[in-house]
N, C-alpha and C positions, 0 to 999 in steps of 0.2 A: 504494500500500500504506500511506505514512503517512498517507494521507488516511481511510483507513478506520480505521484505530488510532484516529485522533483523533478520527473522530467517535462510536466506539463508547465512549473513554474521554469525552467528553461525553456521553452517552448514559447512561451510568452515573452520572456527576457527577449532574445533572441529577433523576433519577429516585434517587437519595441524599440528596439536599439538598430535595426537593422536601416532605416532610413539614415539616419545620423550616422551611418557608419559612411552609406555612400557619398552624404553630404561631404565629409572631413575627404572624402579619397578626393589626390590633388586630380583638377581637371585638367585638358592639353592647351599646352598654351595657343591663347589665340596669336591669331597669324597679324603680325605689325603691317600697316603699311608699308611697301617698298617706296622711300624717297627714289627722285633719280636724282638725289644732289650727289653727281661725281664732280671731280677733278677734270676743269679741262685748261689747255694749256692758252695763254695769250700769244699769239703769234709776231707778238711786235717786239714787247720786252722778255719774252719767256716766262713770266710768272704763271702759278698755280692758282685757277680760283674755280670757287667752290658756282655749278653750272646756275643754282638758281640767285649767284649775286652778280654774275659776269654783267658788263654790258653785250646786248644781240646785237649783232648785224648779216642782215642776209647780203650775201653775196656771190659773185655771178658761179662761184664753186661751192655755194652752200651756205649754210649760216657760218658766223665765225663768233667769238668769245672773244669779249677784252675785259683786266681788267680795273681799265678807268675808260671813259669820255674819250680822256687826250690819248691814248692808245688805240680806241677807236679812230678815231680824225686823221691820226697818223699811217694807221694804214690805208684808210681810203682817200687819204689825199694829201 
């Protein structure tokens, strides 16, 4: 008879505890944004800057990165 108490108040424990158990289990981490801030290179001075503080300029080969204004200006003219 106490065998059966015990297993039924396990039983109960068990199936109690069992939601908070998956709660506590770590979840996958979620997935970050991918920035595309790379490194791209200024074609005038050689500096490294970071793509989304470059200044843009499209040009007749493509966009190009600078980064300042007068680095700009200086390659196109």
């Amino acid at each position: 008879m106490r065998l059966a108490i015990l297993t039924a108040w396990l039983a109960v424990a068990v199936v109690a505890l069992l939601p908070l158990l998956r709660r506590r289990s770590p979840s996958p981490p979620s997935a970050r944004p991918i920035t595309s801030d790379e490194l791209v290179k200024d074609p005038v001075c050689g500096t490294y800057i970071v793509r989304s503080r470059a200044v843009n300029r499209a040009v007749a080969g493509g966009d190009r990165h600078f980064c300042s204004v007068e680095c700009a200006n200086r390659f196109g003219g």
